[in-house]
NUTOR-944618 format. One record per residue (C-alpha): residue number from 1; residue in one letter; chain; x, y, z. Coordinates in pm, 1 decimal, padded with zeros to 6 digits. Layout:
N
+-----+---+---+----------+----------+----------+
|   k | r | c |       c1 |       c2 |       c3 |
+-----+---+---+----------+----------+----------+
| NUM | A | A |        X |        Y |        Z |
...
+-----+---+---+----------+----------+----------+
***
This chain:
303
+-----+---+---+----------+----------+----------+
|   k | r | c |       c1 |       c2 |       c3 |
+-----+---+---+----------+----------+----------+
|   1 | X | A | -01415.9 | -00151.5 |  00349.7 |
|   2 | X | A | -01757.0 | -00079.7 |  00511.7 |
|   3 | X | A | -01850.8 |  00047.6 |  00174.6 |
|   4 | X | A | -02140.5 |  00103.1 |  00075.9 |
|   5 | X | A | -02331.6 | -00025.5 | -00212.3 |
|   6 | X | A | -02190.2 |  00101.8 | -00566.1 |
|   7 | X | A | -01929.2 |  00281.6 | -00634.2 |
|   8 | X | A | -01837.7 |  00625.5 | -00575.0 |
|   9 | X | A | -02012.5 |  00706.2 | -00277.9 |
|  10 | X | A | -01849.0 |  00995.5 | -00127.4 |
|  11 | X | A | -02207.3 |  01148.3 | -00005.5 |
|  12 | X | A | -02174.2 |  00793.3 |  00249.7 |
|  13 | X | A | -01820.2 |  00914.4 |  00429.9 |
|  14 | X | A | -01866.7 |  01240.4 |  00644.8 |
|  15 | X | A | -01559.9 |  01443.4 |  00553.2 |
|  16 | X | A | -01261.0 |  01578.4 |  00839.9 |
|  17 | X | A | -01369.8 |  01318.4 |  01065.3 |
|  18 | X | A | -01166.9 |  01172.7 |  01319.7 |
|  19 | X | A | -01084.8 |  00837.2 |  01194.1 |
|  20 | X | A | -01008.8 |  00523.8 |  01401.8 |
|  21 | X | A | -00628.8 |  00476.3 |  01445.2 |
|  22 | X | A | -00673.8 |  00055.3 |  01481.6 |
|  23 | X | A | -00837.5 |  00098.4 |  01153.8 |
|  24 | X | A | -00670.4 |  00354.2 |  00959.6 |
|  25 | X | A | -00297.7 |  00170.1 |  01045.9 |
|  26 | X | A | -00448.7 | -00092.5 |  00779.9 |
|  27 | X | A | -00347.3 |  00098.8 |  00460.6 |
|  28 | X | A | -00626.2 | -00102.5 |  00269.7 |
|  29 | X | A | -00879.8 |  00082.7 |  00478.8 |
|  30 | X | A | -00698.2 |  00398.8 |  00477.5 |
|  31 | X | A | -00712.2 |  00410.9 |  00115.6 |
|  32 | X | A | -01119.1 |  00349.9 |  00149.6 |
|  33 | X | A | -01051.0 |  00722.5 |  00320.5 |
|  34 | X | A | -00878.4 |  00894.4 |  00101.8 |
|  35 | X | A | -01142.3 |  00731.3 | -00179.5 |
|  36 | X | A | -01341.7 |  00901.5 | -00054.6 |
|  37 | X | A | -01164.2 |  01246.3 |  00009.1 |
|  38 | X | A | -01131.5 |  01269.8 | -00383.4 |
|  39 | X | A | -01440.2 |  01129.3 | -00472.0 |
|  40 | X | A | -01609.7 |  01406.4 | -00270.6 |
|  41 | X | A | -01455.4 |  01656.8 | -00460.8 |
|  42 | X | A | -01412.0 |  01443.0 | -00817.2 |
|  43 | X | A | -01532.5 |  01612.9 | -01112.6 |
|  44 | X | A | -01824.5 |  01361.6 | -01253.5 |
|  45 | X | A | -01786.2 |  01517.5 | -01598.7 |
|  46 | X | A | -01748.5 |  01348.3 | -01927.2 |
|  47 | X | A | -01456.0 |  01496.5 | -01942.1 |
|  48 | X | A | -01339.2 |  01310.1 | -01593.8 |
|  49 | X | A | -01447.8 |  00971.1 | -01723.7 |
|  50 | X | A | -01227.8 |  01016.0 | -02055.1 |
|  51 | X | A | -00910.1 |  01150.1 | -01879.7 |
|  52 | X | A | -00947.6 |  00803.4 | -01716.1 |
|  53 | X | A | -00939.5 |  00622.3 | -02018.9 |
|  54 | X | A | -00665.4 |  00834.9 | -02159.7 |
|  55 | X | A | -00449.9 |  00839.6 | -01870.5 |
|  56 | X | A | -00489.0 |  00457.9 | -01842.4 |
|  57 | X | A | -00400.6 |  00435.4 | -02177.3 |
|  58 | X | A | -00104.0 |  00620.9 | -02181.5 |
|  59 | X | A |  00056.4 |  00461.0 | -01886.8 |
|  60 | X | A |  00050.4 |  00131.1 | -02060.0 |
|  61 | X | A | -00286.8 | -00010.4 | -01870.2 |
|  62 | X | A | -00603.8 | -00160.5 | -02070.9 |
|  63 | X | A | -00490.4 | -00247.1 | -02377.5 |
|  64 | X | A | -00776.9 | -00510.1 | -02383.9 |
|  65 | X | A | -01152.6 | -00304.5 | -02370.2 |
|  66 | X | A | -01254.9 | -00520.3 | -02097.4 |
|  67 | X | A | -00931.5 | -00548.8 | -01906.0 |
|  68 | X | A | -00953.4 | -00175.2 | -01880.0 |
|  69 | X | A | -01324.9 | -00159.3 | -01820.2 |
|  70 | X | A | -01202.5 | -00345.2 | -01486.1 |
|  71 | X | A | -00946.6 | -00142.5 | -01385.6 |
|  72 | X | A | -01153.3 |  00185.1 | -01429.0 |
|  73 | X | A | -01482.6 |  00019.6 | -01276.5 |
|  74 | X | A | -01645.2 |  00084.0 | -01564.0 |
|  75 | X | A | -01979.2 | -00070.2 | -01670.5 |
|  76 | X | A | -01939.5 | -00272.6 | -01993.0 |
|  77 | X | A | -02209.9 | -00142.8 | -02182.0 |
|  78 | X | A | -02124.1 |  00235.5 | -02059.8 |
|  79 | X | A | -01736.1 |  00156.4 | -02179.7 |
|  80 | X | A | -01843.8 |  00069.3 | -02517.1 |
|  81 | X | A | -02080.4 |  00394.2 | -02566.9 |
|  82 | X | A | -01684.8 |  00596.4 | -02426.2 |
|  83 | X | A | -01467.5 |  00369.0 | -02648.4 |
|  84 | X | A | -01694.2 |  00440.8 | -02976.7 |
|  85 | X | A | -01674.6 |  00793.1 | -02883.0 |
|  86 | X | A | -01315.4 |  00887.2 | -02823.8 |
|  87 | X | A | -01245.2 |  00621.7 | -03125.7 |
|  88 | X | A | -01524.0 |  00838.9 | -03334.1 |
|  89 | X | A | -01291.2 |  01180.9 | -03176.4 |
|  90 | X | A | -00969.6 |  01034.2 | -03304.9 |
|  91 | X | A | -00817.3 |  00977.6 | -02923.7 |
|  92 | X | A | -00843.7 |  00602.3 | -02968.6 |
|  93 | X | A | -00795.6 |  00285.5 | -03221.1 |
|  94 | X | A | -00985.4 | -00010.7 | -03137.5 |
|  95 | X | A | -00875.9 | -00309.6 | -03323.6 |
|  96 | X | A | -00994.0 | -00686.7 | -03265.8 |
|  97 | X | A | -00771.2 | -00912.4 | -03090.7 |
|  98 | X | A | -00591.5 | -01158.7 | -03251.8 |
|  99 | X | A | -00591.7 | -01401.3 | -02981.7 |
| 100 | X | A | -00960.0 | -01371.0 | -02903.1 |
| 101 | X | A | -01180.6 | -01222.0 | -03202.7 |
| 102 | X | A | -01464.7 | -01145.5 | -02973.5 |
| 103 | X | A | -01239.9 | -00911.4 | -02772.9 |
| 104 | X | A | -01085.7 | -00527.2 | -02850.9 |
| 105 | X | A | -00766.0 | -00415.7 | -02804.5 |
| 106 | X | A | -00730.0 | -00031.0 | -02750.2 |
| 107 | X | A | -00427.6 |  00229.2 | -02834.3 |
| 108 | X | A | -00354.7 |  00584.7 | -02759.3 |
| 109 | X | A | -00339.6 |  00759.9 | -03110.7 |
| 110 | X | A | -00120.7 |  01128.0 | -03080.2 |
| 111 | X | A | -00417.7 |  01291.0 | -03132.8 |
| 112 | X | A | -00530.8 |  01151.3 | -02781.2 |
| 113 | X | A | -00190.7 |  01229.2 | -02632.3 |
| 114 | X | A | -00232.9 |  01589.4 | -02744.3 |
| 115 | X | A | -00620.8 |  01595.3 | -02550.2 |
| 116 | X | A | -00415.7 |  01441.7 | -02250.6 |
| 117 | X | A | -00186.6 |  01711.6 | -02267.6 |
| 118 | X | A | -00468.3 |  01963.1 | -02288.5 |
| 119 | X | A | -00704.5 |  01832.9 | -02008.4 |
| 120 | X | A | -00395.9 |  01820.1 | -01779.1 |
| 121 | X | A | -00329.8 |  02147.3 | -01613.2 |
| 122 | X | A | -00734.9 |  02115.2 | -01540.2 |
| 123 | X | A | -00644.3 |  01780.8 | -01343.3 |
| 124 | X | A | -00346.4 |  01925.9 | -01178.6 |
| 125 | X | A | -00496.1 |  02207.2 | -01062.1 |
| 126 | X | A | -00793.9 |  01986.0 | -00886.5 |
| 127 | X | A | -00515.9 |  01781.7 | -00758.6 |
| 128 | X | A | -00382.8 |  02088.6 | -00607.7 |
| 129 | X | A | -00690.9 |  02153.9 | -00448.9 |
| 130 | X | A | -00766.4 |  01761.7 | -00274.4 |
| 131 | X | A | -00397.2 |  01750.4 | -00110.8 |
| 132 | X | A | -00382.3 |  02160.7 | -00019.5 |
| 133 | X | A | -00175.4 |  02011.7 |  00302.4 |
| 134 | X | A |  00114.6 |  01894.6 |  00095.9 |
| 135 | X | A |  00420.1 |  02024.8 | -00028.6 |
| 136 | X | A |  00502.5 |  02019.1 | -00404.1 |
| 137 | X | A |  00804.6 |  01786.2 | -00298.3 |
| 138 | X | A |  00516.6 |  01513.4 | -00052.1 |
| 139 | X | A |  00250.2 |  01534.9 | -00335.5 |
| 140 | X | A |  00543.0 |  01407.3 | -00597.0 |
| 141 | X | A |  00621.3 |  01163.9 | -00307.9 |
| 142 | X | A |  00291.0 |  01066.5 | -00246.3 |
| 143 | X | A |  00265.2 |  00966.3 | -00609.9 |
| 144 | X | A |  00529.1 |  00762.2 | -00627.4 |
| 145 | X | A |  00483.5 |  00566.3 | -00409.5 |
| 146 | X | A |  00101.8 |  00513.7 | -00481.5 |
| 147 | X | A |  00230.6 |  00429.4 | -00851.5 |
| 148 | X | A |  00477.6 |  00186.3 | -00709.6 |
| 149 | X | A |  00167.1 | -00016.0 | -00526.9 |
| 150 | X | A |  00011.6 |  00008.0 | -00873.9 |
| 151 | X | A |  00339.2 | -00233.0 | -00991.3 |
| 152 | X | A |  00444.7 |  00089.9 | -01216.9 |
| 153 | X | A |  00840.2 |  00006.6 | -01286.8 |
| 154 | X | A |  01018.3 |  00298.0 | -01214.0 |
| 155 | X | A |  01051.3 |  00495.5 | -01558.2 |
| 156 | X | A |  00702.1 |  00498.8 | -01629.4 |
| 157 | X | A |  00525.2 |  00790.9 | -01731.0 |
| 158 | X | A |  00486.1 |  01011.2 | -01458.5 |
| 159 | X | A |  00178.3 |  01263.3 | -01529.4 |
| 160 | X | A | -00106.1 |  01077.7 | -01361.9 |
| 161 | X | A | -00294.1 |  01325.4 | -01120.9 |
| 162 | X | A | -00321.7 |  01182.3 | -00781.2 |
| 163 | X | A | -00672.4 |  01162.1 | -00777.2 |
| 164 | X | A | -00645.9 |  00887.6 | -01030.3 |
| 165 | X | A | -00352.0 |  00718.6 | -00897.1 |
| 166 | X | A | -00532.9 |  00712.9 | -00531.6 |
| 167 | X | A | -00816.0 |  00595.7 | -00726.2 |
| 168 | X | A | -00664.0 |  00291.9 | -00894.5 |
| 169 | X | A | -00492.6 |  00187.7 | -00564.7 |
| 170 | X | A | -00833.8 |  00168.3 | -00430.1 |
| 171 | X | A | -00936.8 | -00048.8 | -00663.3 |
| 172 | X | A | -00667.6 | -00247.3 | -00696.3 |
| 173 | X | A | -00713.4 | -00292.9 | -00299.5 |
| 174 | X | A | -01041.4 | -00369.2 | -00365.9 |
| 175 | X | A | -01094.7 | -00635.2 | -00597.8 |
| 176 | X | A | -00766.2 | -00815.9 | -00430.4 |
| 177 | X | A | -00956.7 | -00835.6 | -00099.5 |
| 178 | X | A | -01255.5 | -00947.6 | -00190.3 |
| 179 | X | A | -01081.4 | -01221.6 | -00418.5 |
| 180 | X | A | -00898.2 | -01342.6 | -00098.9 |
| 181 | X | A | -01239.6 | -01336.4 |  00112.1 |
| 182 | X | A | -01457.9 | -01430.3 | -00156.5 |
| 183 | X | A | -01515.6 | -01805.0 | -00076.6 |
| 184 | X | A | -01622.6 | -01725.4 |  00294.9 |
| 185 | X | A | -01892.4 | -01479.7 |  00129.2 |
| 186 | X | A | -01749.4 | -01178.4 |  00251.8 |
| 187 | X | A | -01612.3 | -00875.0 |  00099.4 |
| 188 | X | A | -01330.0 | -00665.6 |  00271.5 |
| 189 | X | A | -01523.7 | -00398.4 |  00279.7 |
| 190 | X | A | -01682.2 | -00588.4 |  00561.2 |
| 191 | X | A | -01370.0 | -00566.0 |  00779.0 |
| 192 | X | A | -01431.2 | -00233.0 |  00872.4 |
| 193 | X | A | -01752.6 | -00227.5 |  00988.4 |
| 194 | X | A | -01731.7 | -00595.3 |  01215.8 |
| 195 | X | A | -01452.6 | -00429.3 |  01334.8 |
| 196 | X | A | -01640.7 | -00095.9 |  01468.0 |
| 197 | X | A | -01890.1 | -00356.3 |  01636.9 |
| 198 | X | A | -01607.9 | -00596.4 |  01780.4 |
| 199 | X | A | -01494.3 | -00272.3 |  01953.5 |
| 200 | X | A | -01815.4 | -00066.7 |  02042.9 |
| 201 | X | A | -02081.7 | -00339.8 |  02081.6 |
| 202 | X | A | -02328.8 | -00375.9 |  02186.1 |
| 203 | X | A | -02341.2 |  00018.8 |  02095.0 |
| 204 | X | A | -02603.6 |  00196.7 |  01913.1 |
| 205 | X | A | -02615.6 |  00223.3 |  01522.1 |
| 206 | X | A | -02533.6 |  00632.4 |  01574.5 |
| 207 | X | A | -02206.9 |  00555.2 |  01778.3 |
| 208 | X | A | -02115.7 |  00233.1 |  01460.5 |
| 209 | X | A | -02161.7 |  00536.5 |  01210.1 |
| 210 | X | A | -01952.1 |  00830.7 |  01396.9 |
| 211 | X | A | -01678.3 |  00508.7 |  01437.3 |
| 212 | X | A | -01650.9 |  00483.0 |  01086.1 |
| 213 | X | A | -01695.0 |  00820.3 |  00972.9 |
| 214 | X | A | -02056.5 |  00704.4 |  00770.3 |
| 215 | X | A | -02363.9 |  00910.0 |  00721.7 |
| 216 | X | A | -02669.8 |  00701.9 |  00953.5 |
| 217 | X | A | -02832.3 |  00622.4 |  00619.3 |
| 218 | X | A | -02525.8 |  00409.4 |  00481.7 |
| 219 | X | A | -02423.8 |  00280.8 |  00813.2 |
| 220 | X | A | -02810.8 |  00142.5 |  00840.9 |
| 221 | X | A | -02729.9 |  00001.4 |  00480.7 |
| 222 | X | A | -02426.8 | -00163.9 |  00586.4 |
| 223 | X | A | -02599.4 | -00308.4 |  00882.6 |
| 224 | X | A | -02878.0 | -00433.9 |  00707.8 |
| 225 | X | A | -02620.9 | -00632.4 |  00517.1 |
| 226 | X | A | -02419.9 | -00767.3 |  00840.1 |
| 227 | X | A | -02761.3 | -00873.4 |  00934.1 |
| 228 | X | A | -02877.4 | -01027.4 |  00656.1 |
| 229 | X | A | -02588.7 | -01261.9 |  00663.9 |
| 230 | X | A | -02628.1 | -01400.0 |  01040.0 |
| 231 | X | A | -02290.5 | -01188.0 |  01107.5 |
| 232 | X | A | -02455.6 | -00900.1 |  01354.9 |
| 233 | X | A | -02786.0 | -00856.9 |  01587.3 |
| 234 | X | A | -02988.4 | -00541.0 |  01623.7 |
| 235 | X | A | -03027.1 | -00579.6 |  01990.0 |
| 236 | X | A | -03212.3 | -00369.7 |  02245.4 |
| 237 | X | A | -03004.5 | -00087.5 |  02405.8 |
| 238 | X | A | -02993.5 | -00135.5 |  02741.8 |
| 239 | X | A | -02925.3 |  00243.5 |  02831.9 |
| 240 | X | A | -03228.7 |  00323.6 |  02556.6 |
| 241 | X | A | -03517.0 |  00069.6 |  02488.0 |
| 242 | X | A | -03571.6 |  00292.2 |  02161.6 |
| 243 | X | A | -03257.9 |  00224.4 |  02007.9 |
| 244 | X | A | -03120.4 | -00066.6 |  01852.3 |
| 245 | X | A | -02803.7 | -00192.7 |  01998.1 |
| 246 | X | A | -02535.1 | -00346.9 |  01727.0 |
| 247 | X | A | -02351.0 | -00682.7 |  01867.3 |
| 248 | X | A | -02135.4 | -00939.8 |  01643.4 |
| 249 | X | A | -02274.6 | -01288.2 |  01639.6 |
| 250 | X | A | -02076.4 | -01623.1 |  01695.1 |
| 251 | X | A | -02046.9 | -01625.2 |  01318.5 |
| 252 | X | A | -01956.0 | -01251.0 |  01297.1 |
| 253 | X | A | -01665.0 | -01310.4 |  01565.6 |
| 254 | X | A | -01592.4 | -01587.0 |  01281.5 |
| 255 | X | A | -01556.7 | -01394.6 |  01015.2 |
| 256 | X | A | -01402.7 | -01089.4 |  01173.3 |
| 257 | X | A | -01110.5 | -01307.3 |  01255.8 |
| 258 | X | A | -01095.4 | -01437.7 |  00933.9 |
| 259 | X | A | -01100.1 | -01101.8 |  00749.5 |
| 260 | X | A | -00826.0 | -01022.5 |  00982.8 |
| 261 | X | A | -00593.6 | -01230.2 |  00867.4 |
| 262 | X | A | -00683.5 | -01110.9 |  00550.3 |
| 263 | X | A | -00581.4 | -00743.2 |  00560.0 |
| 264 | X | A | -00324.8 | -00872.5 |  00729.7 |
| 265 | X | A | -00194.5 | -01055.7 |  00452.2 |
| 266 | X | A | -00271.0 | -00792.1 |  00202.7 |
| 267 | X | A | -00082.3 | -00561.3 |  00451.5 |
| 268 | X | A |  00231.2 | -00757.3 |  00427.5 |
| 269 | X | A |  00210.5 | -00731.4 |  00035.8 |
| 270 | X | A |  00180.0 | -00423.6 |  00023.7 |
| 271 | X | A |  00493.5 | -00309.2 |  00212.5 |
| 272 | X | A |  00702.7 | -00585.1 |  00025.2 |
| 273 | X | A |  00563.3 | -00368.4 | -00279.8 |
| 274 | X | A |  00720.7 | -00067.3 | -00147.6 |
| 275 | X | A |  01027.8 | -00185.8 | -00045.2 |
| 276 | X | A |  00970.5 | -00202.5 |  00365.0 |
| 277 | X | A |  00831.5 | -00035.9 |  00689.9 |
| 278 | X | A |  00948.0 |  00252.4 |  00629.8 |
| 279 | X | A |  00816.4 |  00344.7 |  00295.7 |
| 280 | X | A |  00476.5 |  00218.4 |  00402.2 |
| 281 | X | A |  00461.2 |  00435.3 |  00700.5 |
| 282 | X | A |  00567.7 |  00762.0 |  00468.4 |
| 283 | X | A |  00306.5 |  00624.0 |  00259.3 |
| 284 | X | A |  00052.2 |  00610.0 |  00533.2 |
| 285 | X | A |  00165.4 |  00974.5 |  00694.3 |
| 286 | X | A |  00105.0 |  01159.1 |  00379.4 |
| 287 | X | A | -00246.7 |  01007.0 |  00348.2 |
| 288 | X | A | -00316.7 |  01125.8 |  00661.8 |
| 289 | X | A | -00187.8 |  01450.4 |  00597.5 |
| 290 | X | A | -00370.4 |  01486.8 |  00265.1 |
| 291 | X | A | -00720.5 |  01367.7 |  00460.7 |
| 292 | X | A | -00626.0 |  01653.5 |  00657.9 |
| 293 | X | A | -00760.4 |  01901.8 |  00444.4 |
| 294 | X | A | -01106.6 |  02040.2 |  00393.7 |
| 295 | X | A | -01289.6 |  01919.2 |  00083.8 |
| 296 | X | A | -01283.8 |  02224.2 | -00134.2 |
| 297 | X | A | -01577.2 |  02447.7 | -00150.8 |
| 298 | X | A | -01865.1 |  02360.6 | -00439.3 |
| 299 | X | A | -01705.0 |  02003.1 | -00472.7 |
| 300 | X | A | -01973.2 |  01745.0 | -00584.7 |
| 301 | X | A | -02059.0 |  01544.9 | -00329.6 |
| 302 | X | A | -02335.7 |  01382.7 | -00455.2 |
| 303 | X | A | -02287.9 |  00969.5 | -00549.5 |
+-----+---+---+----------+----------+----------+
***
């Protein structure tokens, strides 16, 4: 949500901020936050990239190259290049598919179990690290339930850091929003940000960015966008004739209702998923917790 363009951009979200509660009560966008909370501090090693794979792997996810390419966010050409290498380290078998020759199917070999095992207490101790404010007994917790949005029956392998579990439920979020909002021409990242201008506008681009906790230079990205598709103006401020001032359209008002419903819907899934109201708002207060904490020192924050 009011994401912007690519992936992994936690040099766009300005860490600690205050977020918006009318926002942040949609756990969709909350998850956006916490994204970002890990991404900012993410190793962007290798290394990262084939825990990933791995810990996908392990927990029963991908077994098809491009299925998993999907899940991970992976680019196609970039998966191949990691698939040939942890196949060429032993980690990995890649066989064709019987059911479709011109696909792969991937499995886990022991010797890829035992680098699991290895790159683990690296992982744990970052994970450590992003959710400082939790207890051992709320980051457990925290992971369960994330794992039970993933769909994860109950008996599953439990080893997945956080970071990748928080991760995945963004993703999942992700690409089931913008399937829902697809045919208008919207993504649900879009929600977000017609919703800072629904509230604030007109208001000045500076005030849009502090709303959503952006730097200016993605918030003027994301406007740009809104723009481009007839959904916002970039007004005069009244107050200063130097400044733009951000209003929704007829057609944004449109769509902002629309998208509503939306995360609405995907709201409602989501605490079916987790059994009910209460589960949902654990889920939600440990988020909030973990977003409490300061991004640790020398974390990577570059996109």
């Amino acid at each position: 949500m009011a994401e912007p363009h690519g992936h992994g951009h936690g040099s766009a979200e300005v860490a600690g901020a205050e977020l918006a509660p009318e926002l942040t009560r949609y756990l969709p966008y909350l998850m956006r936050r916490a994204f970002a909370h890990v991404a900012a501090g993410a190793d962007r090693s290798t290394q990262a990239r084939d825990y990933a794979v791995l810990a996908a792997l392990a927990a029963g996810h991908g077994t098809s190259q491009q299925a998993l390419a999907e899940r991970l966010e992976i680019n196609r050409t970039i998966m191949v290049k990691l698939i040939d290498r942890l196949q060429g380290a032993g980690y990995v078998t890649r066989t064709r598919n019987p059911d479709n020759r011109r696909s792969y199917l991937l499995a886990l070999t022991d010797s890829g179990r035992g680098e699991l095992a290895r790159m683990q207490p690296a992982v744990l101790q970052r994970d450590r690290m992003l959710t400082a404010n939790l207890t051992a007994a709320e980051r457990v917790r925290l992971n369960e339930l994330l794992r039970t949005v993933l769909g994860e029956p109950a008996g599953a392998p439990s080893g997945l850091s956080t970071e990748y579990l928080i991760t995945q439920v963004f993703y999942l979020l992700r690409r089931r929003g913008d399937a829902l909002v697809s045919d208008a021409g919207l993504r649900v990242r879009d929600f977000g940000a017609l919703s800072g201008i629904g509230k604030l506008g007109p208001c000045p681009q500076q005030q849009f960015a502090r709303y959503l906790a952006l730097t200016e230079p993605a918030a003027a990205l994301i406007v740009d966008e809104l723009v481009e598709k007839g959904l916002v103006t970039r007004g005069q401020d009244p107050d200063d004739r130097r400044r733009y001032a951000l209003e929704l359209t007829g057609l944004g008002r449109e769509r902002l209702a629309y998208l509503t419903g939306a995360v609405d819907h995907m709201q409602a899934e989501i605490v079916r998923a987790l059994g009910g109201e209460q589960a949902e708002a654990e889920l939600h207060a440990l988020i909030h917790k973990m977003l409490a904490a300061p991004v640790p020192a020398g974390a990577d924050r570059t996109g």
